[in-house]
N, C-alpha and C positions, 0 to 999 in steps of 0.2 A: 850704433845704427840698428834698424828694423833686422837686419841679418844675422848680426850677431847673437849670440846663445847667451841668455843673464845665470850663471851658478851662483848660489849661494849655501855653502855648507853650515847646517845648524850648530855643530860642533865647534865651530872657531869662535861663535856668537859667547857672549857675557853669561857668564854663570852667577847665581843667586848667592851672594856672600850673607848666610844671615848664623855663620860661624857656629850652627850644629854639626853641618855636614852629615846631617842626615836626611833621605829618601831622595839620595839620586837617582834622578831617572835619566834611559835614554837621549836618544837625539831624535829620535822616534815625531815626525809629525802628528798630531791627532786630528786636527782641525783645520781648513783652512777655504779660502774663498777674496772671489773680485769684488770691486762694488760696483754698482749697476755699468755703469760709463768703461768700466776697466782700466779708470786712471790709478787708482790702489788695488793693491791685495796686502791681507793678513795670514799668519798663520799660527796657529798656538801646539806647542810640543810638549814632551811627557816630561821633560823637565821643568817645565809652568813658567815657558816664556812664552812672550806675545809678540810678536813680531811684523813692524808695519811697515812696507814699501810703496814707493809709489813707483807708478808705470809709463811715465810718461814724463818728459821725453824722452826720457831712458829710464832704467830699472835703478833703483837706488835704494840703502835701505833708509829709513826716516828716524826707526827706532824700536829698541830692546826693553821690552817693561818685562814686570812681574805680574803673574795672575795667583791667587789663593789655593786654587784647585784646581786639579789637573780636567780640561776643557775635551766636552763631545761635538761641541758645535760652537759656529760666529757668523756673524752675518754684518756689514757693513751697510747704513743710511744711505736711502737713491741720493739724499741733501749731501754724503758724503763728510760727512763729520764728526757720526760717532762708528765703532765698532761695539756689536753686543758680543759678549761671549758668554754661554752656558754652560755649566760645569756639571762633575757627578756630581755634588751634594746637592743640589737643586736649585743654586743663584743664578741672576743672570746678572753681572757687570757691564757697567760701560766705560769705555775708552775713548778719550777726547783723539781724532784725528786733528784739530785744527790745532790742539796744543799735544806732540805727537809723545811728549815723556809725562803727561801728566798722571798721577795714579787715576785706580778706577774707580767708578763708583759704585754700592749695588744697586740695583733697580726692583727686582722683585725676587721671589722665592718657590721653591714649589719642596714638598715634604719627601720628594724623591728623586732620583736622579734624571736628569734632565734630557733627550736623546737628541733634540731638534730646536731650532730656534728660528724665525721667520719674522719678515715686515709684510706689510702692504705696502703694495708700490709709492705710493703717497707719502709715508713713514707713520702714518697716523696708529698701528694698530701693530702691536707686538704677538706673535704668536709664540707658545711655547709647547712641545709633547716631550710625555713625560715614561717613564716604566710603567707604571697605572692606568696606562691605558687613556688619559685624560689629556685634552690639547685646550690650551686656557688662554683666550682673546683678552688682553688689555691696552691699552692707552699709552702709546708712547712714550707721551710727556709725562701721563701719572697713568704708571703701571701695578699700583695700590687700588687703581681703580679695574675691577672686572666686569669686560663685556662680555661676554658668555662662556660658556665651555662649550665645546662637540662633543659629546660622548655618545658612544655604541662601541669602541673598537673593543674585545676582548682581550688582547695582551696588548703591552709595551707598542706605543707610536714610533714607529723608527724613523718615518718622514714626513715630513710637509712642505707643500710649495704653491703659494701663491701665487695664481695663474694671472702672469702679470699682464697680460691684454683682455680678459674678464676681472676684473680687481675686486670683486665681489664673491672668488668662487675661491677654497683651497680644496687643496689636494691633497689627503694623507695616507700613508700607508702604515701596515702591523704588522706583526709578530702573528696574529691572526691569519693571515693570506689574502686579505682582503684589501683592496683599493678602495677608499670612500671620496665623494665630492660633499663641499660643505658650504654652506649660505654662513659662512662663518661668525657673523657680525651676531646672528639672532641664535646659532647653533643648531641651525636645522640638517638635518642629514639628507644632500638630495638624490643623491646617485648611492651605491655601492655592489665592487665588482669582485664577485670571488673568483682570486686567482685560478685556485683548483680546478675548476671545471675547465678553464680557460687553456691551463697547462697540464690539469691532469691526467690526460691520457699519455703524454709522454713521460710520464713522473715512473723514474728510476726505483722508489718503492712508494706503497701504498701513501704511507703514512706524511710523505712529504711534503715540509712547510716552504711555503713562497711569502719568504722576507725578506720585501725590496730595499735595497741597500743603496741605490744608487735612481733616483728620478731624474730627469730633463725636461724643457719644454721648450720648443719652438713655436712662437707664436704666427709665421707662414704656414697656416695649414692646419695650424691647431693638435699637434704630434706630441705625445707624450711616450717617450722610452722608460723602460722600469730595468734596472738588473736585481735578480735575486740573488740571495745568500746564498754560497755556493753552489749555482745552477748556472751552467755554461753557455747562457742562453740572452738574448735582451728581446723585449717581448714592445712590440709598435703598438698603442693607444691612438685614436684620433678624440678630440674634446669635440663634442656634440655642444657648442653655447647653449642655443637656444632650448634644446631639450633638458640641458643639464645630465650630460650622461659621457661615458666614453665608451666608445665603439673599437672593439678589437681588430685589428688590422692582421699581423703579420708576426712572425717569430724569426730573428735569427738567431743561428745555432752556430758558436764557437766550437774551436777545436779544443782550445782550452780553459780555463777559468778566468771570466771577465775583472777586470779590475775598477773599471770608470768605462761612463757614457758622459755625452756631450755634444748639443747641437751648437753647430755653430752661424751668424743671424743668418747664412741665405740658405738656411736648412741641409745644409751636410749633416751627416750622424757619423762623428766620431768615436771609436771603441778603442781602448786601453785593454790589452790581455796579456796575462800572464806567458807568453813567447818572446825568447829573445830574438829569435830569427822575424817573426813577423808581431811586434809589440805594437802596432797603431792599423785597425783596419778603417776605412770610412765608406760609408754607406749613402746613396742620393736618393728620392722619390724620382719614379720614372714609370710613368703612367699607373700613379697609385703603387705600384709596387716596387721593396726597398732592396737598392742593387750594388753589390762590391765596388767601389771605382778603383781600380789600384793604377794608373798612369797618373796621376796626380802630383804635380810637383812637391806641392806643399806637403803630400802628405809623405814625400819618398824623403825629402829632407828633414821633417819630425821624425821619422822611423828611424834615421840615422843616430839624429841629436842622441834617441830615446838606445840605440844599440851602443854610441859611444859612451852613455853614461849610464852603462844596465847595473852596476856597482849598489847603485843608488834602491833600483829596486830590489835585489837580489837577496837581503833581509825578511821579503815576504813573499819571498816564492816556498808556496808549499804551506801558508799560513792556515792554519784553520778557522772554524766560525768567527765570528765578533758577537755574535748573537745567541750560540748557544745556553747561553750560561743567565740567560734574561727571561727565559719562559715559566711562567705559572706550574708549577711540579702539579704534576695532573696525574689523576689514576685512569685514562682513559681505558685502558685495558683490565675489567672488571676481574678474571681471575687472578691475574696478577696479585690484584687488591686482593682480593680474600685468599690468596694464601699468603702474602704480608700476615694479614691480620689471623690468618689459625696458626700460622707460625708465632706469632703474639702469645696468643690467649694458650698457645703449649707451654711456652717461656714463663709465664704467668703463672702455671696453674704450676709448673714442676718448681717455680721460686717459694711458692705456698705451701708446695709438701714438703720441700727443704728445711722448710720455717719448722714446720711443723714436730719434722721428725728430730729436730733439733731440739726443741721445747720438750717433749714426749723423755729423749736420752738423758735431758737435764735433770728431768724428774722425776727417772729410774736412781740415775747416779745418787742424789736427793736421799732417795728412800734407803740404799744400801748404806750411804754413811750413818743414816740416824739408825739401823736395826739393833748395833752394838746395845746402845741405851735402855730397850725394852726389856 
């Protein structure tokens, strides 16, 4: 029934017999997502399985494949019949849902690892972002063929979402700090919001980056929540249609580190935090401004579920970046640089006189064995 709580442990699921028995990974989820309707979800784990249930009328699983590489993202067809998944080396496969053991297929390619993978509401129009900064619009059905790229972001695209009641507009975020909208089709850039200024007056040092890791969208109201990469905070957007712009709203501030956002359709703002005592906060618009609910049935019996089974997250309490280790090595700090580099050129010159005085002893020693002869 609707009351009941669906578990399913990754660990009991079929392991890959392909009789190496090498690069076992975890049970670790990496990836996973509903399809529009929320009659399926998939989820793909660090052990490169692919995992496809459906959700109605109960939770059931459908079926255990294999994927090639271990997957950063999937995203399942509004039509509901295929799954895309995106892996690090830069493919994206697809997954027959209507034939649920069938292998994959690949679809397309990109020369780097892949962070993000998106449709248009429609299914017509594949989106992909990539480490390189680039998000590449192609063709569904022939993803050999490209509709444009978006380019401006300066590091690694960590998101995108196709604002599914404007189907004309995405939404991406970077490793940059910057939120951009996009006329995606033609690659025009029409908005772009730098975090920094937005958050940075409360930024804990100078220097820090706002890389959204987690976007929402409610299309009541036109609300876009962001969570950043380890910033204990979700940051309210309103989507301006008609201007093409997002209008900053509101900031809440956790006590601890968020883990997941998520509206749900009559506009609630659900938060996932790292607390076992309070692990699900939710949040309502209430005359423009966004306000704690905590009498909420619904949400006092998810808090439960979520304390009965903290087991499950307790593996990543305390995790550090996901993102650290993705940024463009940069010398922004110019002394730094140049004493790297006179520390170099000392390394250098003292390897030269080495040489030197090396060659110089050779050719004493040289002279003393020949003197006998004279």
């Amino acid at each position: 029934s609707d009351e009941s709580l669906f578990v399913y442990d990754c660990s009991s699921a079929e392991k890959q017999q392909d009789g190496k028995g090498t690069d076992k990974g975890s049970d670790d989820i990496l990836a996973f997502a509903f399809s529009p309707s929320g009659g399926y979800f998939a989820l793909t784990d660090d052990s490169k399985r692919l995992i496809l249930f459906q959700t109605k009328p109960s939770w059931e699983c459908l079926s255990v494949r294999f994927v090639n590489r271990r997957c950063t993202s999937l995203v399942i067809t509004a039509a509901e019949d295929k799954i895309f998944v995106a892996d690090k080396s830069g493919d994206v496969y697809s997954y027959s849902i209507t034939e649920p053991k069938a292998d994959g297929k690949l679809e397309l390619g990109h020369v780097s690892l892949l962070m993000d993978v998106a449709l248009s509401a429609d299914d017509q129009y594949i989106l992909t972002a990539d480490r390189d900064e680039k998000i590449r619009v192609s063709l569904t059905k022939a993803p050999y063929s490209i509709v444009s790229y978006c380019m401006g972001h300066r590091e690694f695209v960590s998101k995108i979402l196709v604002i599914p009641n404007c189907p004309d507009l995405l939404l991406s975020a970077s490793g940059d700090s910057t939120l951009r909208l996009w006329q995606y089709k033609s690659g025009e850039e029409v908005h772009c919001c730098q975090l920094s200024t937005i958050c940075g007056p409360q930024a804990a040092k100078p220097d820090q980056k706002y890389t959204v890791s987690r976007i929402t969208y409610c299309c009541q109201g036109g609300y876009v929540a962001i969570l950043c990469d380890s910033i204990p905070t979700v940051y309210i957007f309103q989507l301006d249609a008609t201007a093409q712009q997002l209008l900053y709203k509101q900031q809440i501030s956790l006590k601890h580190k968020g883990w997941d956002i998520a509206f749900e359709e009559m506009g609630d703002l659900w938060i996932l935090q790292e607390d076992k005592e309070a692990p699900l906060l939710m949040y309502r618009a209430c005359d423009g401004q966004w306000k704690a609910v905590t009498d909420d049935k619904g949400l006092q019996k998810m808090s439960e579920y979520i304390q009965d089974n903290w087991t499950v997250f307790e593996g990543f309490v305390g995790a550090g970046s996901y993102y650290s280790h993705l940024y463009k090595a940069s010398f922004d700090n110019m002394d730094e640089y140049l004493q790297r580099k006179e520390k170099r050129l000392q390394q250098q010159k003292k390897k030269k006189q080495d040489l030197q005085h090396g060659s110089s002893g050779q050719a004493k020693k040289k002279m003393k064995t020949e003197e006998p002869s004279l």
